[in-house]
C-alpha positions, 0 to 999 in steps of 0.5 A: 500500500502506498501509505505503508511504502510512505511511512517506511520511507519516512522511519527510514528518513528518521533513522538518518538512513536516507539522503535528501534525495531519498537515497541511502545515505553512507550510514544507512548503506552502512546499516543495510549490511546487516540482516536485522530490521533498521531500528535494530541496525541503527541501534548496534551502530550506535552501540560503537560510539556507546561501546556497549557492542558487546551487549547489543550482538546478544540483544540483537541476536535476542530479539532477531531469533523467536522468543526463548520463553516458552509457554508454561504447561498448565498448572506450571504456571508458576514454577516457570514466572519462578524459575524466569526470575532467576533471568530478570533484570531491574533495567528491564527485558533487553539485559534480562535477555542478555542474562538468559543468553549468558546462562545458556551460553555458560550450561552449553560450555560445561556440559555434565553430561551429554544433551546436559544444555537441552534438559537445562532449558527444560528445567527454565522453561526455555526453547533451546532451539530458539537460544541455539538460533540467537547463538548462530544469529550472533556469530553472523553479526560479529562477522559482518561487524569484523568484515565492514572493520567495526570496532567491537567493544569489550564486555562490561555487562552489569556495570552502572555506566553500561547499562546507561550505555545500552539505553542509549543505543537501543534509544538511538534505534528505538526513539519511535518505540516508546510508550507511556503509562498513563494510569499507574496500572499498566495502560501504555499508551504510545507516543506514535498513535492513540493506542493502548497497551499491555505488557507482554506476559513474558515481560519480566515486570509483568505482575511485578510491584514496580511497573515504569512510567515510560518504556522503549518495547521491541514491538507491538503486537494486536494478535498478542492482545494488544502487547508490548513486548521485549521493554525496558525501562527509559527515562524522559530525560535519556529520551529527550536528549537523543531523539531527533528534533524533527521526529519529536515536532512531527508527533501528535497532541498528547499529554506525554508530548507535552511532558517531554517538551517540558523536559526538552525546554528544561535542557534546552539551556545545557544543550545549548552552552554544549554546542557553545562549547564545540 
C-alpha cells in the first residue's frame, strides 16, 4: 500500500538512513549490511560510539531469533514466572535477555553430561532451539561487524555506566518505540498513535510491584492482545536528549508530548552552552 511504502520511507528518513534525495545515505548503506530490521541496525551502530557492542550482538541476536520463553504447561504456571526470575533484570527485558543468553551460553560450555544444555532449558522453561538460533544469529553479526572493520567493544555487562550505555543505543534505534503509562496500572499508551497497551506476559515486570512510567518495547503486537513486548525501562530525560528534533515536532497532541517538551525546554539551556562549547 502506498501509505505503508510512505511511512517506511519516512522511519527510514528518521533513522538518518536516507539522503535528501531519498537515497541511502553512507550510514544507512552502512546499516543495510546487516540482516536485522533498521531500528535494530541503527541501534548496534550506535552501540560503537556507546561501546556497549558487546551487549547489543546478544540483544540483537535476542530479539532477531523467536522468543526463548516458552509457554508454561498448565498448572506450571508458576514454577516457570519462578524459575524466569532467576533471568530478570531491574533495567528491564533487553539485559534480562542478555542474562538468559549468558546462562545458556555458560550450561552449553560445561556440559555434565551429554544433551546436559537441552534438559537445562527444560528445567527454565526455555526453547533451546530458539537460544541455539540467537547463538548462530550472533556469530553472523560479529562477522559482518569484523568484515565492514567495526570496532567491537569489550564486555562490561552489569556495570552502572553500561547499562546507561545500552539505553542509549537501543534509544538511538528505538526513539519511535516508546510508550507511556498513563494510569499507574499498566495502560501504555504510545507516543506514535492513540493506542493502548499491555505488557507482554513474558515481560519480566509483568505482575511485578514496580511497573515504569515510560518504556522503549521491541514491538507491538494486536494478535498478542494488544502487547508490548521485549521493554525496558527509559527515562524522559535519556529520551529527550537523543531523539531527533524533527521526529519529536512531527508527533501528535498528547499529554506525554507535552511532558517531554517540558523536559526538552528544561535542557534546552545545557544543550545549548554544549554546542557553545564545540
Amino acid at each position: 500500500a502506498p501509505e505503508s511504502l510512505m511511512q517506511a520511507l519516512e522511519d527510514l528518513d528518521y533513522l538518518a538512513a536516507l539522503d535528501n534525495d531519498g537515497n541511502l545515505s553512507e550510514f544507512g548503506i552502512i546499516m543495510s549490511e546487516f540482516p536485522l530490521d533498521p531500528q535494530l541496525s541503527k541501534s548496534l551502530l550506535a552501540s560503537c560510539e556507546f561501546e556497549c557492542v558487546d551487549e547489543m550482538l546478544t540483544i540483537a541476536a535476542m530479539v532477531t531469533a523467536p522468543s526463548c520463553f516458552l509457554q508454561a504447561p498448565p498448572g506450571t504456571e508458576e514454577i516457570a514466572v519462578t524459575r524466569w526470575h532467576r533471568f530478570s533484570h531491574p533495567a528491564g527485558d533487553h539485559c534480562t535477555l542478555i542474562n538468559v543468553f549468558n546462562a545458556f551460553k555458560a550450561a552449553t560450555a560445561s556440559p555434565t553430561e551429554p544433551g546436559n544444555n537441552e534438559k537445562w532449558c527444560r528445567d527454565y522453561f526455555l526453547s533451546s532451539s530458539a537460544l541455539s538460533m540467537a547463538e548462530m544469529i550472533r556469530a553472523e553479526l560479529v562477522e559482518i561487524m569484523k568484515r565492514i572493520e567495526l570496532p567491537i567493544s569489550e564486555p562490561d555487562f552489569g556495570s552502572e555506566e553500561n547499562l546507561l550505555s545500552i539505553k542509549k543505543a537501543l534509544l538511538s534505534g528505538y526513539f519511535m518505540h516508546i510508550a507511556r503509562d498513563v494510569d499507574g496500572s499498566g495502560n501504555y499508551l504510545m507516543l506514535t498513535h492513540k493506542q493502548v497497551a499491555q505488557l507482554h506476559p513474558f515481560s519480566s515486570y509483568y505482575n511485578s510491584r514496580r511497573i515504569p512510567e515510560w518504556v522503549l518495547f521491541h514491538e507491538f503486537s494486536i494478535s498478542e492482545g494488544n502487547s508490548l513486548r521485549v521493554v525496558s525501562e527509559i527515562s524522559p530525560h535519556l529520551f529527550a536528549e537523543l531523539v531527533p528534533q524533527y521526529y519529536f515536532s512531527n508527533l501528535p497532541p498528547s499529554e506525554s508530548k507535552d511532558i517531554l517538551q517540558e523536559v526538552i525546554n528544561h535542557l534546552a539551556p545545557v544543550s545549548a552552552t554544549k554546542e557553545e562549547q564545540k
